[in-house]
C-alpha positions in Angstrom: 69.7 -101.2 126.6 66.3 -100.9 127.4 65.4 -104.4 127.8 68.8 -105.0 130.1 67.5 -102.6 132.2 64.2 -103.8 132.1 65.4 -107.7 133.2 67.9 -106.0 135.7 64.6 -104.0 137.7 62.9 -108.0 137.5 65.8 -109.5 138.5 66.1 -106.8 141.9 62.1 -106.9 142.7 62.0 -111.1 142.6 64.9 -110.6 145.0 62.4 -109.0 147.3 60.1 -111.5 147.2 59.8 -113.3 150.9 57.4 -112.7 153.6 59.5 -110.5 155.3 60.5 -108.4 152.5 57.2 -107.8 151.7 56.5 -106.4 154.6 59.5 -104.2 154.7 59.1 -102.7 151.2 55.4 -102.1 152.3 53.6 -99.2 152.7 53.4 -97.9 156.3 49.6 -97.8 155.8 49.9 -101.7 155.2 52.4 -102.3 157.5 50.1 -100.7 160.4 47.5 -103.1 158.8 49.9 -106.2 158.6 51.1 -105.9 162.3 47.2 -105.3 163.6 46.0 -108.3 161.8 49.0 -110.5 162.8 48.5 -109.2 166.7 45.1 -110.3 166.3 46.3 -113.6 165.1 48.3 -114.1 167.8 45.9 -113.2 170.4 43.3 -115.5 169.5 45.6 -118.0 169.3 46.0 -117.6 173.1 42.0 -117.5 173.4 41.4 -120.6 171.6 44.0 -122.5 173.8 42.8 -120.4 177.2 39.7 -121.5 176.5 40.2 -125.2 175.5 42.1 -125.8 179.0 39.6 -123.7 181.0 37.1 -126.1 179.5 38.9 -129.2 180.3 39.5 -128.2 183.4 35.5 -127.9 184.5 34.3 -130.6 182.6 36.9 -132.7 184.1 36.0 -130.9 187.6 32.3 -131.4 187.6 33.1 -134.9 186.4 34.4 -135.6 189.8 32.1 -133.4 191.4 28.9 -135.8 190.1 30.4 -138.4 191.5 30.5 -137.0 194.4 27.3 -136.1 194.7 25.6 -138.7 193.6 27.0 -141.5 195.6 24.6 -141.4 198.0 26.3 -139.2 200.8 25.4 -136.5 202.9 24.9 -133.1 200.4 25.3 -130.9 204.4 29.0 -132.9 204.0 29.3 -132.3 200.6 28.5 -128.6 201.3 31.2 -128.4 204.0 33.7 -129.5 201.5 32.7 -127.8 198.6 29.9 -125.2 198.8 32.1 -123.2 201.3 34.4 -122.0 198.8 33.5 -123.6 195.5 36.2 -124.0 193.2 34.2 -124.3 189.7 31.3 -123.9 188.4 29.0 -126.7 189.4 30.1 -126.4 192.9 29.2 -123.1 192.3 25.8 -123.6 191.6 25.1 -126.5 194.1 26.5 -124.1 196.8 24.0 -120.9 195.8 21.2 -123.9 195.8 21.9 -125.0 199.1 23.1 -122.4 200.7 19.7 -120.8 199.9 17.7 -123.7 200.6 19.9 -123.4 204.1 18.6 -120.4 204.6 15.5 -120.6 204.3 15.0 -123.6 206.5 16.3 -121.9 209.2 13.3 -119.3 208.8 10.1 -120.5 211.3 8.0 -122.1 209.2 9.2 -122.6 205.8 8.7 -124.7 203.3 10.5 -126.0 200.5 7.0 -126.8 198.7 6.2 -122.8 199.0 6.5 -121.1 195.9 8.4 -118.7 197.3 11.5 -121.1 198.6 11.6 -122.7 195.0 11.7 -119.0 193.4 14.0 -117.9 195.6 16.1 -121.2 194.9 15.8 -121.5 191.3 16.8 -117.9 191.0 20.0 -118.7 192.8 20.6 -121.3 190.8 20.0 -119.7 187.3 21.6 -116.4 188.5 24.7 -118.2 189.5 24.9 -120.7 186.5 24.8 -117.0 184.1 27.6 -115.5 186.0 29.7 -118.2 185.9 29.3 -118.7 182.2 29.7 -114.8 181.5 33.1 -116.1 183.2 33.5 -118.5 180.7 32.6 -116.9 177.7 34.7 -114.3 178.2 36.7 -113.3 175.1 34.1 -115.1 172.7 33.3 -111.6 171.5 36.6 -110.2 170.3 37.3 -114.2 168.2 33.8 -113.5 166.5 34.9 -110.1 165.8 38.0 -110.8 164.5 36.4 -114.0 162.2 34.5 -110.7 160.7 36.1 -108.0 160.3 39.9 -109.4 159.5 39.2 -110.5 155.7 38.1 -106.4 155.3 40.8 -104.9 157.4 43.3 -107.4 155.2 40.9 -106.3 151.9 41.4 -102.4 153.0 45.0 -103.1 153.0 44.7 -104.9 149.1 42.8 -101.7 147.9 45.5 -99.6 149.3 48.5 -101.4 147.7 46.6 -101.0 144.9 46.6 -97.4 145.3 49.8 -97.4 145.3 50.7 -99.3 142.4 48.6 -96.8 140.5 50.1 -94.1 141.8 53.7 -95.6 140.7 52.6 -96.4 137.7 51.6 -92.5 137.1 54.2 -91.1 138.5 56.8 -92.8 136.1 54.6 -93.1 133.2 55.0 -97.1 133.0 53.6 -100.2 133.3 56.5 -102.3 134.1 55.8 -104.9 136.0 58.6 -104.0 138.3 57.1 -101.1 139.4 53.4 -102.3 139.6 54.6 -106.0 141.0 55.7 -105.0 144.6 52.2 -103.2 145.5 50.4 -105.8 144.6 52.4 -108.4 146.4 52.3 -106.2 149.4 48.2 -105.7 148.8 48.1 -110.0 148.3 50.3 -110.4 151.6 47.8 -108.1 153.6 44.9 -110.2 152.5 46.5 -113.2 153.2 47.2 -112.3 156.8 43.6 -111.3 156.9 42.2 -114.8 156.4 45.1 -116.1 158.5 43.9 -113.9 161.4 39.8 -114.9 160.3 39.9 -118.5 159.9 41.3 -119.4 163.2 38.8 -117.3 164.8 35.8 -118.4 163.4 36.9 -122.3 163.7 37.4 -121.3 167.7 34.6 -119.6 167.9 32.3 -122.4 166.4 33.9 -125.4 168.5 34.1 -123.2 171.5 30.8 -122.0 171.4 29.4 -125.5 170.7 31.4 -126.8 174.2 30.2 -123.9 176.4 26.6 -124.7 175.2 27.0 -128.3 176.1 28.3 -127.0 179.6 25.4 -124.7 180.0 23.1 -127.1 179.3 25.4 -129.5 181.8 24.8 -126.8 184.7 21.2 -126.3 183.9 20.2 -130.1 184.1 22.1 -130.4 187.7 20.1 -127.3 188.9 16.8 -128.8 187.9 17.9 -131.8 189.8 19.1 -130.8 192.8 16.0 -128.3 192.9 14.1 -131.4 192.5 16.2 -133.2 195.3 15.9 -130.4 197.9 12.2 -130.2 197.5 11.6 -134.4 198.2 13.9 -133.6 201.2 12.1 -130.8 202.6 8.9 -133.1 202.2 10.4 -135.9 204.2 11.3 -133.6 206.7 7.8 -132.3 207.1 
């Protein structure tokens, strides 16, 4: 009799066993823990591809902005069409360049090969490129925070089905696996989601860092340049 009843409790917790009846049968501790980590999962999911097309979309921009600019027309043209209301970053920076550089030939006087000018023209420049990467980079904090922390907010969830298990297994003085099996399921699940929820985070993070560095390093090189091109122009000019 014992051993029917013992096959018949198997028999009703393998019927249990699918992802969503894990997470019914679960804890509400785990389930709170469950539905974070798979919110999480979710939303850096929509990072990652926010991101990606945000970074296509300026590379593919300043692509066609180079060209622009280095084809050998007039950068006061170039600035009418794109400096007035710059439409990503590069433009961004070349329009705080020049429209400094603007400025400051307008003042009596001045002179490009003053330290002053190129200060004042670099620190456009360098001021803009940050602010338009702090743009960029936005969200890069919570994937790296979520590539940390999920494995141990899916580990605190194992520990607590464990708990639990435990505690079933005092409370009715046995160790059938029927009664210790579903806790620990539950406790495996939570992990699971844990690294679901980490290892797409800290892939994104890697590649996307890597392509904002590039871009950075992208911005910075024009800047140099055209700080380089404005000061042979204001030396012609004198």
């Amino acid at each position: 009799m014992d051993r029917a009843v013992e096959t018949a409790s198997l028999g009703m917790a393998g019927g249990h066993v699918s992802l969503w009846g894990l997470f019914m049968d679960a804890d509400i501790v785990v389930k709170l823990v469950m539905m974070g980590l798979l919110a999480a999962s979710i939303w850096v999911w929509a990072i990652a591809f926010e991101k990606w097309m945000a970074l296509r979309r300026v590379n593919k921009a300043a692509d066609s902005f180079e060209d622009r600019f280095w084809s050998g027309g007039s950068l006061d043209d170039l600035y009418d069409q794109e400096g007035t209301n710059p439409a990503h970053p590069m433009a961004s920076v070349f329009a705080a360049a020049m429209g400094e550089w603007r400025r400051s030939m307008r003042v009596a006087g001045a002179d490009i090969a003053h330290t002053s000018v190129r200060e004042r023209i670099d620190r456009a420049i360098t001021v803009t490129a940050q602010r338009e990467m702090e743009r960029l980079e936005r969200w890069m904090v919570f994937l790296a925070s979520v590539g940390a922390t999920a494995p141990f907010v899916g580990l605190f969830g194992t520990v607590w089905g464990i708990m639990r298990s435990f505690s079933a297994i005092a409370a009715m003085q046995t160790t059938n696996l029927a009664v210790v099996a579903p806790g620990i399921a539950e406790a495996l699940f939570a992990t699971a989601i844990g690294l679901v929820a980490a290892i797409p985070a800290v892939l994104a993070y890697n590649q996307i860092s890597n392509s904002l560095s590039r871009f950075a390093g992208r911005m910075d090189a024009f800047g140099s340049e055209f700080s380089a091109i404005l000061s042979r122009q204001s030396e012609e000019r004198a």
